[in-house]
C-alpha positions as CSV (number, residue, x, y, z in Angstrom):
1,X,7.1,16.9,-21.4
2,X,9.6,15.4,-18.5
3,X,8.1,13.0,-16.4
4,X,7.9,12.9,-12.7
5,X,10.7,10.5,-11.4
6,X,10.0,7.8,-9.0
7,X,13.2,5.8,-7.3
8,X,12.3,2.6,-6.0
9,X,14.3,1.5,-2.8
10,X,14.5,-2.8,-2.5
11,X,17.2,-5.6,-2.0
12,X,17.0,-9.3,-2.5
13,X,19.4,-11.8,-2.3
14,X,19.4,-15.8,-0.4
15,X,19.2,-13.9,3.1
16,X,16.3,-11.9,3.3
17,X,14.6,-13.3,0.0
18,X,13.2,-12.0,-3.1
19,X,9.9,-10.9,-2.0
20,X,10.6,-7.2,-1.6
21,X,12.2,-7.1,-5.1
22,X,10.0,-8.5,-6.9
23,X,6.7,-6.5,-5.4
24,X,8.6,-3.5,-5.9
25,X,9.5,-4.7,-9.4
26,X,5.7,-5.0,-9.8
27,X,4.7,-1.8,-8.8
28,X,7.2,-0.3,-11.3
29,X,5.5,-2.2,-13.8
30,X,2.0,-0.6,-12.8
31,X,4.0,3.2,-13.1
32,X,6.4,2.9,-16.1
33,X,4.5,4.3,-18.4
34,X,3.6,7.2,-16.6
35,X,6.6,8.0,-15.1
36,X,10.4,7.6,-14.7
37,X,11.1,4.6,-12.9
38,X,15.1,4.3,-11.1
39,X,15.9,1.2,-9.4
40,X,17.9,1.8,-6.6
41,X,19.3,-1.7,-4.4
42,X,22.4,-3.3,-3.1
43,X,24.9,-5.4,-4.9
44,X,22.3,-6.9,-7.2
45,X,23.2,-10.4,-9.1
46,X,23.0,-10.8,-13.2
47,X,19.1,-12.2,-12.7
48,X,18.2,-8.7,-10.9
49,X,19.8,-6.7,-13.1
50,X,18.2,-8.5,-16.0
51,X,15.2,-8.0,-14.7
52,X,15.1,-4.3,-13.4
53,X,16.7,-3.3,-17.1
54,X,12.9,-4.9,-18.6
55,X,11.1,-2.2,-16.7
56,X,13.6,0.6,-15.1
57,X,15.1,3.4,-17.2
58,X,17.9,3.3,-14.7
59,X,19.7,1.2,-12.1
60,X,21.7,2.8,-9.0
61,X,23.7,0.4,-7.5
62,X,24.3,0.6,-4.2
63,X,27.4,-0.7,-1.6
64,X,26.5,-3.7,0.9
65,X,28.0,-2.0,3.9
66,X,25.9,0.5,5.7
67,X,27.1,3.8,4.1
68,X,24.0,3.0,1.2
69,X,21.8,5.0,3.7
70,X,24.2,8.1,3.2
71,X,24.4,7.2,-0.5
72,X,21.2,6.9,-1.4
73,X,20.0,10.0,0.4
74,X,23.0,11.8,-2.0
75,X,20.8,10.8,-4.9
76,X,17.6,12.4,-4.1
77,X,17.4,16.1,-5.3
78,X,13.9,16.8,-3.8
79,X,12.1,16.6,-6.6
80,X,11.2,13.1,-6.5
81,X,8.8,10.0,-5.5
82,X,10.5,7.7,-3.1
83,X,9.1,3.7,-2.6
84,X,10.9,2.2,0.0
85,X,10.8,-1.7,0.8
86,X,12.6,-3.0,3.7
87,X,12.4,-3.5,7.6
88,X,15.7,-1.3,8.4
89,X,14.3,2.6,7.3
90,X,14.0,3.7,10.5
91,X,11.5,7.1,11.2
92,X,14.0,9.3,11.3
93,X,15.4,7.9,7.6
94,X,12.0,8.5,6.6
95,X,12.1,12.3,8.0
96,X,15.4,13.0,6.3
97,X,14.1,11.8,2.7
98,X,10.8,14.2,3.6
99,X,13.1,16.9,4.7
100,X,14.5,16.7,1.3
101,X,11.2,17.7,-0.6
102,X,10.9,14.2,-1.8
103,X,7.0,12.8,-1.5
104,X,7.6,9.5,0.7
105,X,5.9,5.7,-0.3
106,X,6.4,3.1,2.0
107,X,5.5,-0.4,1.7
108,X,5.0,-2.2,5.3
109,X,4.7,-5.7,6.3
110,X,5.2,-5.6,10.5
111,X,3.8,-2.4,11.6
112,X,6.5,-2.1,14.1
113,X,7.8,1.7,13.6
114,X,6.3,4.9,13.2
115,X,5.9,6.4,9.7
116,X,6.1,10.0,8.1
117,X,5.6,8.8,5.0
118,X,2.7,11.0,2.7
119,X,1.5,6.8,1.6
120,X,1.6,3.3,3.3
121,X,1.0,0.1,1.5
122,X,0.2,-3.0,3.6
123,X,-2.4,-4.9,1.2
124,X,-2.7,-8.0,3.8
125,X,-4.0,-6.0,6.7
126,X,-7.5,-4.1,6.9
127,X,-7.9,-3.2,10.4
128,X,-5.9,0.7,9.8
129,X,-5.7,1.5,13.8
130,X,-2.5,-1.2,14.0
131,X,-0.8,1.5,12.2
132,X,1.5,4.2,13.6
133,X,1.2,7.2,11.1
134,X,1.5,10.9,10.8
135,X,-2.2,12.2,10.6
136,X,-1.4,13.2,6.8
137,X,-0.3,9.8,5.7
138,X,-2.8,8.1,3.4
139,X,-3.5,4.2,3.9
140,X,-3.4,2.2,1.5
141,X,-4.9,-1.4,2.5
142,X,-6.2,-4.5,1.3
143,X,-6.8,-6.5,-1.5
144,X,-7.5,-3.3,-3.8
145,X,-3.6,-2.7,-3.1
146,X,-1.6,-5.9,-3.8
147,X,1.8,-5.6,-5.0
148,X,1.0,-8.0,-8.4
149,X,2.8,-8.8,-11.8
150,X,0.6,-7.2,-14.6
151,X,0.3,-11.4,-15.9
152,X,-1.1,-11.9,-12.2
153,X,-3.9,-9.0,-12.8
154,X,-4.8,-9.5,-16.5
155,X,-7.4,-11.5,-16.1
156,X,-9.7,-14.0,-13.3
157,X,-9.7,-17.3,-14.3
158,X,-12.5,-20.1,-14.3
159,X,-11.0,-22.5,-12.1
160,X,-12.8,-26.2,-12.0
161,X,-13.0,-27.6,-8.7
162,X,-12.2,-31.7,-8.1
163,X,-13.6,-33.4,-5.5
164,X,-10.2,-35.0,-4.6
165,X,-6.6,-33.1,-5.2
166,X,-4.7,-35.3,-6.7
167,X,-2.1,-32.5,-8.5
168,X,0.2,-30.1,-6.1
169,X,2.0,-27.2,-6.8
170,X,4.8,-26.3,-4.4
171,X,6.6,-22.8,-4.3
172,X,8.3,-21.4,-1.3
173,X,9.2,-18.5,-2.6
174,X,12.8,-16.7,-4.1
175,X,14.7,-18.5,-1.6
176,X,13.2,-20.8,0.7
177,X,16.7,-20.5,3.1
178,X,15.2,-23.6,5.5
179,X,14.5,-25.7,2.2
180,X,10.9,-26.3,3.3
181,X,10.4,-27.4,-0.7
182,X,12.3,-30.4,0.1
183,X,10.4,-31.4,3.3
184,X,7.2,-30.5,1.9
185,X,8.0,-32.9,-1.3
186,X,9.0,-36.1,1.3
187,X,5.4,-35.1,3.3
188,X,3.7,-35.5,-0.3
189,X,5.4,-38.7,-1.4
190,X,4.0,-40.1,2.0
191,X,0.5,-39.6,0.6
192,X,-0.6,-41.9,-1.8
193,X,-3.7,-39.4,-3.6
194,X,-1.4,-37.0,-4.6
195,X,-0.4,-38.5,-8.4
196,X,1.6,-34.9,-9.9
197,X,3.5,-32.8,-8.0
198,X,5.1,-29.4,-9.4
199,X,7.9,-27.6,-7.7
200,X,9.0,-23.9,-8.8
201,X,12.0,-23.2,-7.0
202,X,13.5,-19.4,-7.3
203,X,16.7,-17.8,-8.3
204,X,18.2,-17.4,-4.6
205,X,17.3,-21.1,-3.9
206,X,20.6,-23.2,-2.6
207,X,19.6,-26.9,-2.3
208,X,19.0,-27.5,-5.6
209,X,21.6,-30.7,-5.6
210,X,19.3,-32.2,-2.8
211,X,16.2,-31.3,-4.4
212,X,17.0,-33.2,-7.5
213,X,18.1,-35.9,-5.6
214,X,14.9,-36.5,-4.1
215,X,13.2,-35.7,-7.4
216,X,14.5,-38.6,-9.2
217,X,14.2,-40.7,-6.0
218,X,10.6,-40.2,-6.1
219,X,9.5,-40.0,-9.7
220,X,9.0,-43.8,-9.5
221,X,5.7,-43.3,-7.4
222,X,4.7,-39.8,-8.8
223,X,4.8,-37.6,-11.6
224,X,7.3,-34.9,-10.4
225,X,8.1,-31.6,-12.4
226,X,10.6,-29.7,-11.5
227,X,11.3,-25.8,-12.9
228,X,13.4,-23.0,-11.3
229,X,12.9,-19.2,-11.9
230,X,9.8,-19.5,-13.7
231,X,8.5,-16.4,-15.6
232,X,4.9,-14.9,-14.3
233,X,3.5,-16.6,-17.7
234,X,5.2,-19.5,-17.3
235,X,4.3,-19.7,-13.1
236,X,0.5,-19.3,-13.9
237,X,0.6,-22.0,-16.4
238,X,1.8,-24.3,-13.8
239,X,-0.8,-22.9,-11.1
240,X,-3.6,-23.4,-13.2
241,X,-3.0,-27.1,-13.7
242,X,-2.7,-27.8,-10.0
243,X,-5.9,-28.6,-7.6
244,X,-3.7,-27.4,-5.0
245,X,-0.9,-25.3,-3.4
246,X,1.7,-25.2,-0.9
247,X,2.6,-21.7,-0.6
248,X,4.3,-19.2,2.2
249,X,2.0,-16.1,3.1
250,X,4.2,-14.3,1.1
251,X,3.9,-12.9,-2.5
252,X,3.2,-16.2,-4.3
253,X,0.4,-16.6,-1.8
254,X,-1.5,-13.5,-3.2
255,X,-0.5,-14.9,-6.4
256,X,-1.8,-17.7,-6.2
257,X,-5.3,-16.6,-5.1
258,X,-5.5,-14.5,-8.3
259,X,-5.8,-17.4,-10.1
260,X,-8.5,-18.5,-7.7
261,X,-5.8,-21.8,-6.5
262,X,-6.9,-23.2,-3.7
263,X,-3.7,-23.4,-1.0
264,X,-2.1,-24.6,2.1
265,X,-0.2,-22.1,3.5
266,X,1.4,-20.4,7.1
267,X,4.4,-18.6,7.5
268,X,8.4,-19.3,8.3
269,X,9.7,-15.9,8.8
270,X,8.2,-13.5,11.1
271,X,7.3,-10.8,8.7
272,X,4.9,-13.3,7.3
273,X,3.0,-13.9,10.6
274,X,1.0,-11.3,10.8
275,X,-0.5,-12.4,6.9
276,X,-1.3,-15.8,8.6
277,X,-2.9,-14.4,10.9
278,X,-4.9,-12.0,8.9
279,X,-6.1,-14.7,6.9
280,X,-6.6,-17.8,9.9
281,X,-10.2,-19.1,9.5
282,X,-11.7,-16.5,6.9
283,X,-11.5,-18.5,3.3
284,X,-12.4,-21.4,2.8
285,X,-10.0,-22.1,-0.1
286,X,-6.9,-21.1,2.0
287,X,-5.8,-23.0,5.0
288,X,-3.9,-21.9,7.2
289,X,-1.6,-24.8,9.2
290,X,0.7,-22.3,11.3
291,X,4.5,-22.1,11.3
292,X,5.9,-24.0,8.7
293,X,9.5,-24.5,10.0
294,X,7.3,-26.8,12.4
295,X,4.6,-28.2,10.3
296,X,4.1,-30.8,8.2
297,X,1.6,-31.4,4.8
298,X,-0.9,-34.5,5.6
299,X,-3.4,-36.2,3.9
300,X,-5.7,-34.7,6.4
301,X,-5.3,-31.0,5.6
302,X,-5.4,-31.8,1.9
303,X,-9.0,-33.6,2.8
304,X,-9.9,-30.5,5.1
305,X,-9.3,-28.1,1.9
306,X,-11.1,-30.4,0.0
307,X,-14.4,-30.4,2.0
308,X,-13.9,-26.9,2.3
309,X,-14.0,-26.4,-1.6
310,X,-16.6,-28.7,-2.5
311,X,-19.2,-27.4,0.4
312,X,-18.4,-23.2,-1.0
313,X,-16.4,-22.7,-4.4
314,X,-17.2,-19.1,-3.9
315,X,-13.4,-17.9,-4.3
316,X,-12.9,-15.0,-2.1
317,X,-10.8,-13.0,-1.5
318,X,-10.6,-11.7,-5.3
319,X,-7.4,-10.0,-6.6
320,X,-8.8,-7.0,-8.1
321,X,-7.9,-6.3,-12.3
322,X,-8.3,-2.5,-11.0
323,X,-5.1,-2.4,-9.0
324,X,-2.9,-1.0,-11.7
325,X,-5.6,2.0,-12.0
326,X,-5.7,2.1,-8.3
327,X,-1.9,2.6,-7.9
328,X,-1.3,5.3,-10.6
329,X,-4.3,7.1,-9.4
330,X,-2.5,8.0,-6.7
331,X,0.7,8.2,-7.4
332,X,-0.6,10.8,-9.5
333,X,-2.4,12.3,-6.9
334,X,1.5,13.0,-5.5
335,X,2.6,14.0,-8.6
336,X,0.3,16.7,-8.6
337,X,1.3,17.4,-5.0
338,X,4.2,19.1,-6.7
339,X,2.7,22.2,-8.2
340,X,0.6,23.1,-5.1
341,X,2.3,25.2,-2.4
342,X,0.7,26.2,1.1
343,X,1.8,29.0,3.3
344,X,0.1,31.4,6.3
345,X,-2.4,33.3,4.9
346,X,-1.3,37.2,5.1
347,X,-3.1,40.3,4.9
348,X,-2.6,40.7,1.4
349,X,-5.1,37.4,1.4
350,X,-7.9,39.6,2.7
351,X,-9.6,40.0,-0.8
352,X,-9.5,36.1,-2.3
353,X,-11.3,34.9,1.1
354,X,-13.4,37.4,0.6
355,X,-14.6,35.9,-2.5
356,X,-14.0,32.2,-1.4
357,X,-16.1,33.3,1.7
358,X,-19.3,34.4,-0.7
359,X,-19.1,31.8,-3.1
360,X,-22.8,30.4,-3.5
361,X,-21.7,26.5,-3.0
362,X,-19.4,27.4,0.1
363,X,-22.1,29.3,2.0
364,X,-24.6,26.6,0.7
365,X,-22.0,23.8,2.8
366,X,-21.7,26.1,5.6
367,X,-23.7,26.1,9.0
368,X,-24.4,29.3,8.9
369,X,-25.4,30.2,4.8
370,X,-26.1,33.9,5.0
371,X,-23.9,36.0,3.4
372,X,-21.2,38.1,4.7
373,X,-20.5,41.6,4.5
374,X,-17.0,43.0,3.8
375,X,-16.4,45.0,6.7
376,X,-17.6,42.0,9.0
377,X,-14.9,39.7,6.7
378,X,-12.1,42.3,7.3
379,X,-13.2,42.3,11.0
380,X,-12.9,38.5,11.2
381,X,-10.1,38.3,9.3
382,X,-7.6,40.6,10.7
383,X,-8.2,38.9,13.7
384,X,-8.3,35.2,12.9
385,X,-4.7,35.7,10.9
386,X,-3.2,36.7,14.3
387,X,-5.0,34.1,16.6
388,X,-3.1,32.0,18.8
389,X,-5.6,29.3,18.1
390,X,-6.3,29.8,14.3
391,X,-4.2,28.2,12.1
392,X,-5.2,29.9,8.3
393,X,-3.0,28.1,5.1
394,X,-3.8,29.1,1.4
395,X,-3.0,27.0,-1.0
396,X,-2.0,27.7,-4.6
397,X,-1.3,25.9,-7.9
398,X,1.8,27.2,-10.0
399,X,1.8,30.2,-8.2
400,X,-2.6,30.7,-8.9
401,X,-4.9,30.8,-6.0
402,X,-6.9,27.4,-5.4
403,X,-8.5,27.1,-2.1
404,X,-7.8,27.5,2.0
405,X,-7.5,25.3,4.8
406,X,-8.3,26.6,8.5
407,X,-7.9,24.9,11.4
408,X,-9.2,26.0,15.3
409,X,-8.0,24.7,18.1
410,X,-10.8,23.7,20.4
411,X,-9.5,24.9,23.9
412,X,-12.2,22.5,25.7
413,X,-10.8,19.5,24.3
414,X,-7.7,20.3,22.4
415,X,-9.5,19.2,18.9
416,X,-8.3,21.1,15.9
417,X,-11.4,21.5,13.5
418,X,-10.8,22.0,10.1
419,X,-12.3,24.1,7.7
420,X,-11.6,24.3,4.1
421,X,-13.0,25.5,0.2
422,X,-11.8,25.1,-3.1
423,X,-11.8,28.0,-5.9
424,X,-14.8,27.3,-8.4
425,X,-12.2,26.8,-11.5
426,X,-10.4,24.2,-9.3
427,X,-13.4,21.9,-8.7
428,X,-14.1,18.8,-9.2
429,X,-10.5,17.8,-9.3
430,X,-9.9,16.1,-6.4
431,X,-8.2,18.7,-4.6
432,X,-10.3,19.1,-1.4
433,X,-7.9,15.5,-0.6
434,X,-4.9,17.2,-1.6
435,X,-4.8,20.6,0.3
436,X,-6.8,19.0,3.8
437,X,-3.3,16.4,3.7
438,X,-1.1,18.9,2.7
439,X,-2.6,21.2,5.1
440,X,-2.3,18.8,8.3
441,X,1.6,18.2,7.1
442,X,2.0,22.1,7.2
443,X,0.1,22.5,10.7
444,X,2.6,19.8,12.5
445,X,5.9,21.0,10.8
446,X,4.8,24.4,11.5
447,X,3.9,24.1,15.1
448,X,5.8,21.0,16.0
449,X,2.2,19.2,16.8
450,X,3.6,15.5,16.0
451,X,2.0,13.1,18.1
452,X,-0.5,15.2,19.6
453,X,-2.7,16.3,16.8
454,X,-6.3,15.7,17.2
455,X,-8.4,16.5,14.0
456,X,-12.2,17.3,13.6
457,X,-14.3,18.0,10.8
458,X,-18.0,19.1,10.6
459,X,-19.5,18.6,7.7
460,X,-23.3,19.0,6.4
461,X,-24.8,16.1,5.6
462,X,-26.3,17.1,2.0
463,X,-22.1,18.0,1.4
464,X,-21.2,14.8,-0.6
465,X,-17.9,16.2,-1.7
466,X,-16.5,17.1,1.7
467,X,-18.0,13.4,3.3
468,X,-15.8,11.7,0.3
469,X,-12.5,13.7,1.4
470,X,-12.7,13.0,4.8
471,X,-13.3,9.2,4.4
472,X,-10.4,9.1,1.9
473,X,-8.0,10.7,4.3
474,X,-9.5,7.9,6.6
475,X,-11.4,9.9,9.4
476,X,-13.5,7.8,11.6
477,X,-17.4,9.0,11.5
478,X,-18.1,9.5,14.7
479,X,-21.9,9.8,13.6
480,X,-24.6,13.0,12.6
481,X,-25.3,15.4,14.6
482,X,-27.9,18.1,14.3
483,X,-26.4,22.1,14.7
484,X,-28.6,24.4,15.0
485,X,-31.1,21.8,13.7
486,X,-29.0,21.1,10.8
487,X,-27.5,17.2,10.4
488,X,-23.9,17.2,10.0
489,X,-21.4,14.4,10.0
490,X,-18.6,14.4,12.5
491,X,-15.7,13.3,11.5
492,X,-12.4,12.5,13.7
493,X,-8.9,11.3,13.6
C-alpha cells in the first residue's frame, strides 16, 4: 500500500539560522515510518543535504530568488500534507496551497498573521486566544507538541543537582550571527567558580577563527572544550556533564530541558521573544536574563540559578516521551481526512437521516429522546434542506455513508449551532472530530462566513463522546445549563 506523502517546507542557512530546519527535520523523523517524507528548501549546503538524505525519501531543491513560492506551489498535486516553517507564508500562500486540495500544517513562532491552515504548532505558547485561526484549524500547543530529535525524547534522565555550578555548557544555536558564544565565553573567564566550560558551536557558525583564539587564550585558567556540529547523541553527552547552560529560547533551549539542564537563557532575535516571555519567572531551573545582544553572564545569575535549584529540584517543565505518538496521531487523523467527503444533503438523503435520526444512542444524546415518525421526518426535512438558515452536510467515507453535520443560524444572536451523529459502524473512531472540522471548513467556503463565524454546541451532559470532540476542536465551555430540566454543556467558539 502507497503511503500518504507529506512535503516539508524549511530553509536554513547563516542568516536566518538553523532552527527551522532542524525542527522540521525532527518532525520528519517522528512521520517517516508512516509516511512519505519530501524535503522541500532553498539552495541547501552539503551538511543539509546530508542530513535530509538520513530521513527524507526525496529532496526538492528550490531557487533563492522569490519565484520558489510559484515553484513550490507547481509541486503540489492536491493530494498531499503540507508542513510549512517560515515567517514569509503569507495567508493568502496558505489559501492557495488549501485551494489545491493539499491538508495545510503550519508551524508558528510570532503569531503575527492569520492562518487557514487545518493544524498549527506553537509548543512554547499555551494561552490559544493569541492566535488568529480559521474556526476549523486545530491547535496544537505546549510541551506535548515540541519539535524534538527522537535522542532528545528517548528517555528522561536523573540529573544530580550540585550546590555550586562549577561546569558550563554554551550553545547558541546553528548560527549564532552576533557571535554571543564568544562574549558569553569572556563573561565566564571573568568568573573564577566556573572550572569547565563546553562550547557547541553549529554548522552556519562564522567566527570560528576568533573563537579559537580565545579558546587557547583561556585554557590556562579553565578547562575549555570546544566541538562544532555536534550529533543529538553526541550534544546530550555534553549536556549531561554540565551543571549548567547558556542557551537561546530557541530549539536547544527545549532541548536542553529534556535532559532536565538547568539554563540561563533570553532571546537575540525577535522570534524568540515571545518564548522568553512565556517562560519569565515560571521554572525555577530556567532563568530568564532578557535580551542577550545586551546582557551579560555574571556570577550572580549563576548564584540565583543555584539557590533556585537547591531550594526546588522539581524539574518542570517535562519534555514529554509521548510526542512522537502525539504527532502521528494526528497527522493521521489528516490522512484519514482524505477518504471522507462532505456535500449538501439532498433529497435523495431523506432515508439515511431517517435512520440516523432513530438510532437508539442519538435520541438517547438528544434533548428531546422520543422517537420520530416518518412523515414528521419527511416534514422536517423537506424543509430544513431548503432553509435559509439551515446549513445540512453529509459526510461519507469512500463513497459509504458515515454521519451528518447541521448547523442553525441563531437569528437572535447570529450563533451557528451545530448538530451532528455518526453511523453505528463508524463509531468509536474518532470521527465525530473529523466531520464537526471538516464540516465548519465546508460552511465558510460555502457561504463565504470567514471571519464572522460564531459556533455553538449543546451537548447533554451524560454525552461523553460529544464533550471530548468539542474540547479537542478547542471550544470554550461556557458552563451547564439545564433545558427543559436536562444539564447540558454549552460549548462556544
Amino acid at each position: 500500500m502507497n503511503k500518504r506523502t507529506i512535503i516539508f517546507r524549511a530553509d536554513g542557512g547563516p542568516s536566518i539560522g538553523m532552527g527551522h530546519f532542524i525542527r522540521t527535520l525532527s518532525l520528519v523523523e517522528m512521520l517517516k515510518e508512516n509516511f512519505y517524507c519530501v524535503f522541500a528548501t532553498r539552495k541547501p549546503t552539503e551538511y543539509q543535504i546530508e542530513e535530509i538524505k538520513k530521513t527524507c525519501d526525496k529532496l526538492i531543491d528550490l531557487p533563492e530568488d522569490s519565484s520558489h513560492f510559484r515553484i513550490f506551489l507547481n509541486h503540489l498535486k492536491g493530494d498531499e500534507i503540507v508542513v510549512l516553517d517560515n515567517y514569509y507564508y503569507s495567508a493568502e500562500y496558505q489559501r492557495q496551497i488549501k485551494d489545491k486540495g493539499c491538508k495545510l500544517v503550519c508551524i508558528d513562532d510570532l503569531h503575527d498573521k492569520h492562518y487557514f491552515a487545518d493544524i498549527l504548532i506553537n509548543y512554547t505558547i499555551t494561552d490559544k486566544t493569541l492566535f488568529s485561526i480559521e474556526p476549523y484549524t486545530r491547535l496544537l500547543t505546549g510541551f506535548s507538541y515540541a519539535l524534538l530529535r527522537k535522542e532528545f525524547l528517548q528517555s528522561i534522565p536523573d540529573r544530580k543537582i550540585h550546590k555550586k555550578f562549577n561546569r558550563a555548557f554554551i550553545c547558541i544555536g546553528g548560527s549564532d550571527f552576533n557571535n554571543l558564544t564568544c562574549k558569553f565565553l569572556d563573561d565566564l573567564n571573568k568568573i573564577d567558580q566556573i572550572k569547565e566550560i563546553t562550547i557547541v558551536t553549529g554548522n552556519a557558525y562564522n567566527y570560528t577563527p576568533l573563537l579559537t583564539e580565545k579558546v587557547n587564550k583561556y585554557s590556562c585558567k579553565k578547562t575549555i572544550k570546544l566541538y562544532h556540529n555536534l550529533t543529538a547523541g553526541e550534544l546530550i553527552t555534553e549536556m549531561d556533564k554540565a551543571d549548567f547552560g547558556i542557551v537561546p529560547c530557541s530549539t536547544v533551549l527545549f532541548e536542553t530541558i529534556s535532559r532536565k539542564l538547568p539554563v540561563i537563557t533570553g532571546f537575540y532575535v525577535d522570534n524568540q521573544k515571545e518564548n522568553a516571555l512565556n517562560l519569565q519567572d515560571k521554572y525555577k531551573q530556567i532563568l530568564v536574563t532578557g535580551d542577550l545582544n545586551n546582557k551579560h553572564i555574571l556570577f550572580k545569575d549563576i548564584k540565583q540559578l543555584e539557590e533556585n535549584m537547591v531550594r526546588d529540584s522539581c524539574f518542570v517543565p517535562l519534555i514529554s516521551e509521548n510526542i512522537s505518538e502525539n504527532f502521528l496521531k494526528e497527522f493521521k487523523i489528516l490522512e484519514n481526512e482524505f477518504s471522507i467527503s462532505g456535500s449538501k444533503a439532498g433529497e435523495d438523503d431523506i432515508d439515511i437521516y431517517f435512520k440516523w435520526a432513530n438510532d437508539r444512542e442519538v435520541r438517547n444524546n438528544s434533548i428531546n429522546s422520543n422517537l420520530i415518525e416518518y412523515n414528521q421526518h419527511i416534514n422536517w426535512f423537506s424543509k430544513k434542506i431548503y432553509e435559509k438558515n439551515s446549513f445540512l452536510y453529509i459526510f461519507k467515507k469512500n463513497g459509504i455513508p458515515l454521519g451528518q453535520v447541521r448547523f442553525e443560524k441563531d437569528i437572535n444572536d447570529n450563533f451557528f449551532i451545530i448538530n451532528y451523529s455518526i453511523d453505528t459502524n463508524y463509531r468509536g473512531r474518532g470521527l465525530g472530530k473529523i466531520i464537526v472540522r471538516l464540516g465548519i471548513e465546508k460552511l465558510l467556503k460555502d457561504y463565504d462566513l470567514s471571519g464572522e463565524l460564531k459556533l455553538r454546541a449543546v451537548v447533554k451532559e451524560k454525552n461523553i463522546a460529544s464533550v471530548k470532540v468539542f474540547k479537542a476542536l478547542d471550544f470554550i465551555s461556557k458552563g451547564i445549563k439545564p433545558i427543559d430540566k436536562i444539564n447540558c454543556f454549552i460549548f462556544e467558539k
